[in-house]
LUMTI-338294 format. One record per residue (C-alpha): residue number from 0; residue in one letter; x, z, y. Coordinates in steps of 0.2 Angstrom, whole numbers. Each point is the difference from the previous one (the first is absolute). Last residue first. Example, Ala and Ser with C-alpha at 12.3 -4.5 7.8 and 13.67 -1.06 7.14 Angstrom:
<pts>
{1; 's'; {68; 36; -5}};
{0; 'a'; {-6; 3; -17}};
</pts>
This chain:
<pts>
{497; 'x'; {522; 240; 855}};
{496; 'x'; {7; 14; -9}};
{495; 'x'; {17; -5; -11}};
{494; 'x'; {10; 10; 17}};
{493; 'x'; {-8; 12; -5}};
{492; 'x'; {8; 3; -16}};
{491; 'x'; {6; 19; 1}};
{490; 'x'; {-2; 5; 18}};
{489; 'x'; {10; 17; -1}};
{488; 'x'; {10; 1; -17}};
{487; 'x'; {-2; 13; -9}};
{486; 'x'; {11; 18; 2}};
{485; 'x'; {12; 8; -8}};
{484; 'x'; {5; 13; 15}};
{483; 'x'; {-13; 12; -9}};
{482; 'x'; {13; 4; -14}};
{481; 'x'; {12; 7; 11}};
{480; 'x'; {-13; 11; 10}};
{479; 'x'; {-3; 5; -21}};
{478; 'x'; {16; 4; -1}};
{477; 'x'; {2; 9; 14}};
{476; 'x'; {-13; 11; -2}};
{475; 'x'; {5; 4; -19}};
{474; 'x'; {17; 8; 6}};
{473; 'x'; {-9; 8; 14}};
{472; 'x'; {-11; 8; -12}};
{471; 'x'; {14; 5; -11}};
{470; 'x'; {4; -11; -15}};
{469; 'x'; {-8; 6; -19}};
{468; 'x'; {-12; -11; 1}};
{467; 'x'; {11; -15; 2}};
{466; 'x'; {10; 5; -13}};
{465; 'x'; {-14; 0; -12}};
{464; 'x'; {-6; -15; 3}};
{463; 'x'; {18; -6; -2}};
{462; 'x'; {2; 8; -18}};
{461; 'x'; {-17; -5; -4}};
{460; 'x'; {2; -19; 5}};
{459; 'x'; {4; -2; -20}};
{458; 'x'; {-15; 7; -5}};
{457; 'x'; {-11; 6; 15}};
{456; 'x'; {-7; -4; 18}};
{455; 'x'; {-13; 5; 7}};
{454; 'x'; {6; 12; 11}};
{453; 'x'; {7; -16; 9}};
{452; 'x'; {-15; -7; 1}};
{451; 'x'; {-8; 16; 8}};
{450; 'x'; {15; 2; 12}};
{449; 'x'; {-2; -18; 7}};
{448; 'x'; {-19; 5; 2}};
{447; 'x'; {-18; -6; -6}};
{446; 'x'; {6; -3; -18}};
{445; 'x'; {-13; -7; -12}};
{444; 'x'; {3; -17; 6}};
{443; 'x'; {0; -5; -18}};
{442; 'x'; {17; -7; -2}};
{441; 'x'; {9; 13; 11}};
{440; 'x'; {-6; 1; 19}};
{439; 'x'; {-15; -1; 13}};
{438; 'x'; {7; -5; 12}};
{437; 'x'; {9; -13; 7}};
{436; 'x'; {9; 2; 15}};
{435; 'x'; {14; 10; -2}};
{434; 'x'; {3; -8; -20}};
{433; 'x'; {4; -18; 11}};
{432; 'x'; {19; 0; -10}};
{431; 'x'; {-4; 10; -16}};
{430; 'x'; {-1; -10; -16}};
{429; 'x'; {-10; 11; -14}};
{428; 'x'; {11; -2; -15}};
{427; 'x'; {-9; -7; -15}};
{426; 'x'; {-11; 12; -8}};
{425; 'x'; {1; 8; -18}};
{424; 'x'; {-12; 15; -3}};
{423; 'x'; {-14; -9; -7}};
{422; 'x'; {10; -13; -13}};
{421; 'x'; {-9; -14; -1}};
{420; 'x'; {-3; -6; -18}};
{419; 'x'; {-14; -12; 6}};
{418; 'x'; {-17; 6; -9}};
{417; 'x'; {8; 12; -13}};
{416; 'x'; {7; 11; 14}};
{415; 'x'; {-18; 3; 8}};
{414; 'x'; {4; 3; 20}};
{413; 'x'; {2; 20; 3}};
{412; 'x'; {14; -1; 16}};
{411; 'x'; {15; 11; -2}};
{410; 'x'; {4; 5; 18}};
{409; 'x'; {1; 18; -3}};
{408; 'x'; {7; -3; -17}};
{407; 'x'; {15; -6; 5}};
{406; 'x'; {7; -15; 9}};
{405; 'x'; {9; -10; -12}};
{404; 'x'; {10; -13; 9}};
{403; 'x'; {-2; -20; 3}};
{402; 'x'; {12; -9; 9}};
{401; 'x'; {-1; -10; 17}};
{400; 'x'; {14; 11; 7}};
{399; 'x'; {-10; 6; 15}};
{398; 'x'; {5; 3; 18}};
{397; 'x'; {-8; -17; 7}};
{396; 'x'; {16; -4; 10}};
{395; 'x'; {1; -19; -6}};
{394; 'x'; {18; -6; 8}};
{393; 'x'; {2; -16; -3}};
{392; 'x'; {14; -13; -9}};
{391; 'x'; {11; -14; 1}};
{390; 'x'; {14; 11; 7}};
{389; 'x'; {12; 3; 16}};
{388; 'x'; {-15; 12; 8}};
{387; 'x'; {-11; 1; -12}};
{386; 'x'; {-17; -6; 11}};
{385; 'x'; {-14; 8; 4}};
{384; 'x'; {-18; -3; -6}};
{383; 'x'; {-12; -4; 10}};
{382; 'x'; {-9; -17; -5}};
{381; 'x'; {14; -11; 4}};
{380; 'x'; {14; 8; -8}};
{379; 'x'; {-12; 1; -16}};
{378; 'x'; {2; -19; -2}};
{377; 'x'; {-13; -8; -11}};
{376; 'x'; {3; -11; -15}};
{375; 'x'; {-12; -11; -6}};
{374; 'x'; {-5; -11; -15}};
{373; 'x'; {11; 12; -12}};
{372; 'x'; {-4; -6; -18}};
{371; 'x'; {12; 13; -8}};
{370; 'x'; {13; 10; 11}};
{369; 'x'; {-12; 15; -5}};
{368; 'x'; {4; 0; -16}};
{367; 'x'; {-5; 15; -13}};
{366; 'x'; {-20; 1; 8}};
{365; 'x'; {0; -19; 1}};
{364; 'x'; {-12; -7; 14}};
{363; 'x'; {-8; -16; -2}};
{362; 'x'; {1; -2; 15}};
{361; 'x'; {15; 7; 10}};
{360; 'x'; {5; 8; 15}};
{359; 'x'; {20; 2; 2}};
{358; 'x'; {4; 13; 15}};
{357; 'x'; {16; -6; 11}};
{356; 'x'; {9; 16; 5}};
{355; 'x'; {12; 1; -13}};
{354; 'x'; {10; 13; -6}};
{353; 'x'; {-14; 14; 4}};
{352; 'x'; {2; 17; 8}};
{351; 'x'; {-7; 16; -5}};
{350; 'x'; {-2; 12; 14}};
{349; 'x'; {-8; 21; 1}};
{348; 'x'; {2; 1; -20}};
{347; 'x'; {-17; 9; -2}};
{346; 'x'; {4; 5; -19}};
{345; 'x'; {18; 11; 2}};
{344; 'x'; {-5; 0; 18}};
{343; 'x'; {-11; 14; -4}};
{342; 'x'; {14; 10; -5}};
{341; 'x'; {1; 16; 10}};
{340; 'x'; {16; -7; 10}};
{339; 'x'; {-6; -18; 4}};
{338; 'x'; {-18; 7; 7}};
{337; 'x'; {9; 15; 7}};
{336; 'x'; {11; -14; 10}};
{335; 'x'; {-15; -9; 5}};
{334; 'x'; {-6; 16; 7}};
{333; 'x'; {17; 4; 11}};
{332; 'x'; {-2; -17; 5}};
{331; 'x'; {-21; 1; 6}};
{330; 'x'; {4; 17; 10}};
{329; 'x'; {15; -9; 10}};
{328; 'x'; {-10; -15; 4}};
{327; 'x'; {-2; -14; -11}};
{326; 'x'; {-6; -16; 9}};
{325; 'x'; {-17; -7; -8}};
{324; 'x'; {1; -8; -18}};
{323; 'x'; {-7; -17; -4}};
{322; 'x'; {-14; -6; -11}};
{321; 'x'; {4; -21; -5}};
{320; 'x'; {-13; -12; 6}};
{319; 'x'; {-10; -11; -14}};
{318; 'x'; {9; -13; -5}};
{317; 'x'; {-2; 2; -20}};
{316; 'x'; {-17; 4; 0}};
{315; 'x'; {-3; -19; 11}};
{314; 'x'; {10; -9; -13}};
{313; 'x'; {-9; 7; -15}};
{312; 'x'; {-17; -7; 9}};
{311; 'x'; {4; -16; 4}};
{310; 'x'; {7; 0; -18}};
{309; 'x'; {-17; 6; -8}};
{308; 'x'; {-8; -12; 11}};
{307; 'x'; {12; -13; -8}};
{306; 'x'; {-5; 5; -19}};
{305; 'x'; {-17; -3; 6}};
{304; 'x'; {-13; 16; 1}};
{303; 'x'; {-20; -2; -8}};
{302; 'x'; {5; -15; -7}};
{301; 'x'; {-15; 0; -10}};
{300; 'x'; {-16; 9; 5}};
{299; 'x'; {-18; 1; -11}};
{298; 'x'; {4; 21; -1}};
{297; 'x'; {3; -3; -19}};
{296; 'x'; {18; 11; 3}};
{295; 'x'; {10; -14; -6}};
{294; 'x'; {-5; -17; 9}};
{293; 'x'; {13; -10; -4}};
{292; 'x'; {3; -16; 12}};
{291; 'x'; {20; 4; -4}};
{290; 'x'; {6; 15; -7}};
{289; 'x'; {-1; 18; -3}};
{288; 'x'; {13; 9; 7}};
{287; 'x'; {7; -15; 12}};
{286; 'x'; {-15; -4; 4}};
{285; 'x'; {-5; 17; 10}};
{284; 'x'; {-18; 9; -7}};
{283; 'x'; {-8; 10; 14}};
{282; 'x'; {-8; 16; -8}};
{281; 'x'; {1; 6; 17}};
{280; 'x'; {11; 18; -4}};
{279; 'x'; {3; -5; -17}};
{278; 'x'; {4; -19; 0}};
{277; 'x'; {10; -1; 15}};
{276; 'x'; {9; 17; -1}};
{275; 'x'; {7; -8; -15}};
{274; 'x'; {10; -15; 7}};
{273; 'x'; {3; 10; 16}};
{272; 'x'; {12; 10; -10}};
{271; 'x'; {10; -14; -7}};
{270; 'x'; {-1; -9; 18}};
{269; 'x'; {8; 18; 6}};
{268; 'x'; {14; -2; -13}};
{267; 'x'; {7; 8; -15}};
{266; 'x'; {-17; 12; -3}};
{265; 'x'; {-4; 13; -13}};
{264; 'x'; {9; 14; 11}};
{263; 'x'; {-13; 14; -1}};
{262; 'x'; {-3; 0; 16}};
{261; 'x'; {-2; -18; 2}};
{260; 'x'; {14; -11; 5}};
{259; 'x'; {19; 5; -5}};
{258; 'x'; {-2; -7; -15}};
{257; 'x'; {22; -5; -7}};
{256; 'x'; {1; -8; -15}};
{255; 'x'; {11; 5; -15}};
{254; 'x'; {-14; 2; -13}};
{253; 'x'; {-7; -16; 1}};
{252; 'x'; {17; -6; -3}};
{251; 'x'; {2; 10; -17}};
{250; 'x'; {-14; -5; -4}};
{249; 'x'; {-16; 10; 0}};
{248; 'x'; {-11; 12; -12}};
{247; 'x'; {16; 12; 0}};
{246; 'x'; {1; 2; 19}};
{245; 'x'; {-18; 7; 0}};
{244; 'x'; {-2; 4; 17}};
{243; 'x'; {6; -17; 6}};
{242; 'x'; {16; -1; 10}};
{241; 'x'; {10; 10; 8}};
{240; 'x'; {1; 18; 4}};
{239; 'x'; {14; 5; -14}};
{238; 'x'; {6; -9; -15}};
{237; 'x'; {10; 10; -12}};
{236; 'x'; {-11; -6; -15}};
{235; 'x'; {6; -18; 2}};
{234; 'x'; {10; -2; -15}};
{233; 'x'; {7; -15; 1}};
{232; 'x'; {2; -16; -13}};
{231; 'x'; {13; -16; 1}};
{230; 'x'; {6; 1; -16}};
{229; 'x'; {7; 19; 5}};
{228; 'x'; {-9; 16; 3}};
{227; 'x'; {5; 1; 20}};
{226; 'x'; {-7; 16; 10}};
{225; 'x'; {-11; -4; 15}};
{224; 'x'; {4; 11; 14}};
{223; 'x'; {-15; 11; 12}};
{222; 'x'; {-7; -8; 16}};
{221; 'x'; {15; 5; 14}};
{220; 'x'; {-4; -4; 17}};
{219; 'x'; {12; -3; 13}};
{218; 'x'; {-5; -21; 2}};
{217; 'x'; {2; -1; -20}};
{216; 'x'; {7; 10; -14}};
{215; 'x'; {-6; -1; -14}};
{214; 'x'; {16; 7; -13}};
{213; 'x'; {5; -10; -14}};
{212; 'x'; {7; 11; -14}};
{211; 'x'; {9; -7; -15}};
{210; 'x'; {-6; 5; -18}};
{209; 'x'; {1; -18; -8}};
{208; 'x'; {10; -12; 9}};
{207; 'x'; {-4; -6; 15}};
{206; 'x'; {-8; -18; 1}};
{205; 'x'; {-20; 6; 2}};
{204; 'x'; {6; 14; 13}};
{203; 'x'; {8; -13; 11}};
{202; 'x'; {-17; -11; -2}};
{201; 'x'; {-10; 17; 4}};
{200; 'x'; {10; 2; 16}};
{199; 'x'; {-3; -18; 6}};
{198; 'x'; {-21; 6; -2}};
{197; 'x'; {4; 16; 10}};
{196; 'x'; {8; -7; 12}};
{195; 'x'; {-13; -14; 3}};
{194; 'x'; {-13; 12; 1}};
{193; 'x'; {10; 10; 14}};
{192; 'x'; {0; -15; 9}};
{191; 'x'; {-18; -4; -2}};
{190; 'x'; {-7; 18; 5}};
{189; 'x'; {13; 1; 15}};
{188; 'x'; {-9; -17; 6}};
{187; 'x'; {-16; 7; -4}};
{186; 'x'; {4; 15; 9}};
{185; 'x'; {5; -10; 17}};
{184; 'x'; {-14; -11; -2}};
{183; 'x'; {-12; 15; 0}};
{182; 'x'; {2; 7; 17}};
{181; 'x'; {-15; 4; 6}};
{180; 'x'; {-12; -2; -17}};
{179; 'x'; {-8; 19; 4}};
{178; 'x'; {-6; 10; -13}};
{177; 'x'; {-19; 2; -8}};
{176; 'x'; {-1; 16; -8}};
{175; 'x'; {-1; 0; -19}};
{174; 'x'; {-14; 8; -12}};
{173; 'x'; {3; -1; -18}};
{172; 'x'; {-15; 1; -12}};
{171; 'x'; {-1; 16; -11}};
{170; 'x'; {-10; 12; 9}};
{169; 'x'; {-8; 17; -1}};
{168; 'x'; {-5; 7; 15}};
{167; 'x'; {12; 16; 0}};
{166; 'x'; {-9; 18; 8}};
{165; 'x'; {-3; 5; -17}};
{164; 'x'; {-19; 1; -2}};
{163; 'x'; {-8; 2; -18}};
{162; 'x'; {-16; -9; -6}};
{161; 'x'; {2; 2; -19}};
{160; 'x'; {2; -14; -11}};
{159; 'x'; {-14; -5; -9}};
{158; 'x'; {3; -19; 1}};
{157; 'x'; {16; 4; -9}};
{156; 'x'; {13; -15; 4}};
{155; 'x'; {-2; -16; -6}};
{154; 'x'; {8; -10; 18}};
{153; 'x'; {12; 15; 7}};
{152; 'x'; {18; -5; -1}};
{151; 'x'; {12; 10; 12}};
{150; 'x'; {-9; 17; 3}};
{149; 'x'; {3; 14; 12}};
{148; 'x'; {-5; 14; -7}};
{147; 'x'; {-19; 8; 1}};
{146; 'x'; {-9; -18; 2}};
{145; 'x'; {-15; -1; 11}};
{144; 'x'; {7; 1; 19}};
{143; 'x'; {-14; -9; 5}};
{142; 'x'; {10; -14; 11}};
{141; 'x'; {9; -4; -19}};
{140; 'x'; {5; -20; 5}};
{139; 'x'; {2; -6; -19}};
{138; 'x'; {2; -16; -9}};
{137; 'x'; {15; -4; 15}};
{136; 'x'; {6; -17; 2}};
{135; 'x'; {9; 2; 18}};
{134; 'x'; {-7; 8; 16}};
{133; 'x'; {7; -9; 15}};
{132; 'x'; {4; 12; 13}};
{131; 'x'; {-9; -6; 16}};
{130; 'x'; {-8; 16; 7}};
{129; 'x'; {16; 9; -4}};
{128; 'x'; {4; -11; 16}};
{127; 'x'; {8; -16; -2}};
{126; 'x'; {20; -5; 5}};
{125; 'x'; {5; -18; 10}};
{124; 'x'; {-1; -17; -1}};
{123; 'x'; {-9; -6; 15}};
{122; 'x'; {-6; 12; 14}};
{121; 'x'; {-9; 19; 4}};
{120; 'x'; {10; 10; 10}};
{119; 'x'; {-6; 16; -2}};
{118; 'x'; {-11; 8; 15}};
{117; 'x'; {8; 10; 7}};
{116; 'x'; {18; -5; -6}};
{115; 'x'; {9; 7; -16}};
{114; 'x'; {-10; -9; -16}};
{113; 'x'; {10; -15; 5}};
{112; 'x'; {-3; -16; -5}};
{111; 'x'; {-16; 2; -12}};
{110; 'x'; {-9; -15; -8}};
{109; 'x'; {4; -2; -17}};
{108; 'x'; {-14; 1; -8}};
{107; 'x'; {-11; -12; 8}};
{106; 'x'; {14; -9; 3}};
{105; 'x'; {2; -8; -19}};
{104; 'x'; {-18; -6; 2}};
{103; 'x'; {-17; 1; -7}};
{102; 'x'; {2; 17; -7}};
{101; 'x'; {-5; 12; -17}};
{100; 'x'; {-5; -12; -12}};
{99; 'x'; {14; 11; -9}};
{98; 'x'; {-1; 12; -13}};
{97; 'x'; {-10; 12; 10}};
{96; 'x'; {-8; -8; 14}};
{95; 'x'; {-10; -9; -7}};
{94; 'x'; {-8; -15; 11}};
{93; 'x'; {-5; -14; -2}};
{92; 'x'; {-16; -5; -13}};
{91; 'x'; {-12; 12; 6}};
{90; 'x'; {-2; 8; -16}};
{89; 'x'; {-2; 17; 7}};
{88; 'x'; {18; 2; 4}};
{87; 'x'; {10; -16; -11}};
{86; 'x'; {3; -2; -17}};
{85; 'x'; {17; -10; -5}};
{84; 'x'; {2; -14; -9}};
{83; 'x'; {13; -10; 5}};
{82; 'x'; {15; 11; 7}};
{81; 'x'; {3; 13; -12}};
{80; 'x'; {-7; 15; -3}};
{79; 'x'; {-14; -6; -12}};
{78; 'x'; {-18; 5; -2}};
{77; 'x'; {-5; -8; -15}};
{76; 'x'; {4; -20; -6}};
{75; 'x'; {-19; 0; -7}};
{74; 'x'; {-6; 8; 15}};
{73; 'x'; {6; -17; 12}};
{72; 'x'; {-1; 4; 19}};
{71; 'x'; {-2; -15; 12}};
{70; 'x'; {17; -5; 6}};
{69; 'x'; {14; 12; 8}};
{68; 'x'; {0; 2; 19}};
{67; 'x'; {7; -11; 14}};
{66; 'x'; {-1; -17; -7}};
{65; 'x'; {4; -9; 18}};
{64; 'x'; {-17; -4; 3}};
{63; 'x'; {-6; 18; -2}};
{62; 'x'; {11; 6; 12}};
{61; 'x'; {18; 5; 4}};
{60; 'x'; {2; 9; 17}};
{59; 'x'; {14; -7; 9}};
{58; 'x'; {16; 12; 3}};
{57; 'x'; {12; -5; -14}};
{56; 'x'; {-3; -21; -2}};
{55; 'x'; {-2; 0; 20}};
{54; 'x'; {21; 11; 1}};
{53; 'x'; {3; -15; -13}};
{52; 'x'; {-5; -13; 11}};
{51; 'x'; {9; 7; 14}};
{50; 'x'; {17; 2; -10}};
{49; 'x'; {-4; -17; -5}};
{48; 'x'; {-1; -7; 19}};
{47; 'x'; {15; 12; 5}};
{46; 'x'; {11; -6; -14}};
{45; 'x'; {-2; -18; 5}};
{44; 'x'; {-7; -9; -18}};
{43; 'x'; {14; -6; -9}};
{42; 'x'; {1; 11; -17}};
{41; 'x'; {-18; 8; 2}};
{40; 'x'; {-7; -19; 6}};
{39; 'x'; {-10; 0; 14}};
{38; 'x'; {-20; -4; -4}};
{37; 'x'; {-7; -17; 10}};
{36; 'x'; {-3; -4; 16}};
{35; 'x'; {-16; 11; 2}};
{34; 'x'; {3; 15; -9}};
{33; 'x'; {-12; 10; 7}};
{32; 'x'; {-11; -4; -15}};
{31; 'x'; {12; 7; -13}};
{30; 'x'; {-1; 18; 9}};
{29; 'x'; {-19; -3; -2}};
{28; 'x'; {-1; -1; -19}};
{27; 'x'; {12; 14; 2}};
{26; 'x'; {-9; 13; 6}};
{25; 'x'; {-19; -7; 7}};
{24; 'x'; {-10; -13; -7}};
{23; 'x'; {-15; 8; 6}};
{22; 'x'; {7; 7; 15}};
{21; 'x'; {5; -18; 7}};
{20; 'x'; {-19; -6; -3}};
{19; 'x'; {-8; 15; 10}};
{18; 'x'; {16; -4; 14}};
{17; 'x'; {-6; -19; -1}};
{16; 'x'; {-18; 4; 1}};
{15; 'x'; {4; 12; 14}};
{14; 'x'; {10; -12; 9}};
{13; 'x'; {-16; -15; -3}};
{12; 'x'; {-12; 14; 8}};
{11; 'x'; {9; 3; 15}};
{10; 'x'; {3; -18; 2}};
{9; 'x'; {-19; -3; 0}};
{8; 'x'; {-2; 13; 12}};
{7; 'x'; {10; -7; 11}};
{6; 'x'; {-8; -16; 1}};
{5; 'x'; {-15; 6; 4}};
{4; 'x'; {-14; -3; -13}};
{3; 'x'; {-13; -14; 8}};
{2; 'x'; {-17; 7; 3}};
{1; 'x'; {-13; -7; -13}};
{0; 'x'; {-16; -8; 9}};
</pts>
């Protein structure tokens, strides 16, 4: 006679099913699930509930089910370094590592609070390890140290070439740190304001007569001038750290926007940013890059990201917490003032304010528009960030002048020039607020120390690097107390955590 299965047992085994059932359809497929009533709206939904779902959309692992991953390989389209068709480790179809394929989620990488408590503080949002730098479209990683020089361009080189050892591994990819997103609304509002200056200056430059000289001035930061050539024509070659690399392969307009997002500066806002980190780190393909119900990448998934989780997700970058600075005692004043004297100021602007302190989000985005399309607009008062007092604007104290400077040969990357025009040795300006708790530093994580970076530095911080080394110890000691009252914010996003 069959003995009857306990009652208990069976329930165990239905939860198990349920949680094996819930882990195959993992990541997004299950974020849509727990949507019981019914999906908010990005532009009506309580900012809380989308802030929520996009904090799910960041940290939630994607999978298989989700079109994580490129589609089955295709040698007749070759090994290619863009999202689509890529090779993977050992063919096993996921991972990569180099060139992307290199996560499953946007918090694996960015996962570090505080780099100064015992342990770290790990949380949501913040800066990766050297173990998490994303190693971009390199043809060559040189770990035997075979090349004598170091070498740009290496496909058809001389097979017979000598085994020599250098000490330099040989590489001409980019490698870029992961940086926190604390604080991002207020730099994409900045970003857009700025972006609107400079597009109403291009239209006064436009209507001057021939040979008049518009200076770019915006928010304290000066981007070169345009010269007028009459019937309507500029010359743009006076342009500085804005727009594209190649300012002549643009339009004027292209030309005069503000990227403060990546190190590089390619990006105007955080949702422009995410757009690309989808496909290359996951090989996740967003709608609203390459359309509706197409499957792109050949991986069998359409829709792989909606234009509305896109905004769920946009809205939670832009109102993560703000980083805060301690109380300055008399050691961390007399180093703020060495800061402000030996030029560092000059690109770490300590505040920029905004005029208004309503932040448009759009969809479509337009790069030279950013009043165009808005669905939503979000109030940076409420996620941090302090008031003008007697104005309609915030204070963002990210010590930065979101431009992009020369830095020098010492931190000149050795990415292909002919693949994307990047310029190796130009950077966007690191923004410093939360810089005492998050090492490593500069775009590659390369320096361990706040005196390493700043060691670092060349071109045209040269003349400040320079000071700053030529201060007494005492000097430098109080500058670098001053620079470790920037700090993160303590509990960022946990009151999202259920």
């Amino acid at each position: 006679m069959r003995r009857a299965v306990p009652v208990a047992v069976l329930a165990l085994v239905a939860m198990l099913a349920a949680a094996a059932a819930m882990a195959e359809t993992s990541g997004l497929q299950l974020i849509r699930s727990k949507s019981h009533s019914g999906t908010p709206s990005p532009a009506t939904g309580r900012l809380d509930d989308i802030r929520r779902l996009g904090m799910l959309i960041f940290s939630t692992p994607f999978t298989k089910a989700d079109g994580h991953g490129d589609g089955p390989f295709d040698p007749a389209k070759g090994p290619n370094f863009l999202p689509g068709n890529r090779p993977t480790l050992q063919g096993n179809g996921t991972v990569l590592r180099v060139n992307g394929l290199d996560a499953q989620s946007c918090n694996e990488c960015h996962t570090i609070v505080k780099n100064t408590t015992q342990p770290p503080t790990l949380g949501i949002a913040g800066v990766g390890g050297m173990v998490q730098d994303a190693i971009i479209m390199p043809s060559l990683i040189d770990v035997a140290d075979s090349f004598e020089t170091r070498m740009v361009y290496v496909p058809g080189h001389d097979p017979d070439l000598p085994m020599v050892t250098d000490g330099v591994a040989d590489f001409n990819g980019r490698l870029a740190n992961p940086p926190f997103l604390f604080g991002g609304g207020g730099i994409e509002m900045l970003a857009k304001e700025m972006t609107q200056d400079l597009q109403a200056l291009l239209v006064q430059a436009r209507n001057a007569p021939a040979g008049t000289v518009t200076s770019l001035d915006t928010h304290g930061t000066n981007f070169g001038y345009l010269v007028s050539s009459g019937g309507g024509n500029v010359d743009m070659s006076h342009v500085q750290g804005t727009g594209p690399e190649h300012i002549a392969s643009v339009s004027p307009e292209e030309a005069l926007v503000v990227r403060p997002f990546g190190r590089k500066g390619d990006n105007f806002s955080m949702r422009d940013f995410d757009r690309g980190a989808m496909q290359f780190h996951f090989g996740i393909q967003p709608v609203e890059v390459v359309g509706e119900n197409v499957d792109a990448d050949g991986d069998g998934v359409a829709n792989e990201v909606t234009v509305d989780e896109m905004s769920f997700l946009h809205i939670f970058d832009v109102t993560n917490p703000v980083p805060h600075v301690d109380s300055l005692d008399q050691s961390a004043l007399a180093g703020f003032q060495t800061f402000q004297s030996i030029g560092c100021a000059n690109c770490h602007h300590p505040v920029l304010k905004t005029r208004g302190h309503l932040l448009p989000l759009a969809t479509p985005e337009v790069s030279t528009n950013p009043t165009a399309n808005v669905y939503r607009q979000i109030d940076l008062a409420k996620v941090g960030f302090p008031r003008v007092p007697g104005e309609d604007g915030v204070y963002v104290p990210c010590f930065a002048d979101l431009k992009r400077h020369d830095m020098g040969p010492r931190l000149a990357e050795s990415f292909e020039s002919d693949r994307r025009g990047l310029n190796n040795s130009v950077f966007t300006t690191a923004r410093l607020w939360g810089i005492a708790d998050t090492a490593p530093y500069l775009h590659d994580g390369r320096a361990t120390t706040l005196t390493e970076a700043i060691d670092f530095h060349g071109g045209e911080a040269q003349a400040a690097r320079d000071a700053f080394m030529a201060l007494s110890q005492a000097q430098q000691n109080n500058l670098l107390h001053f620079l470790g009252k920037l700090r993160t914010p303590d509990r960022p996003n946990q009151e999202l955590v259920k």
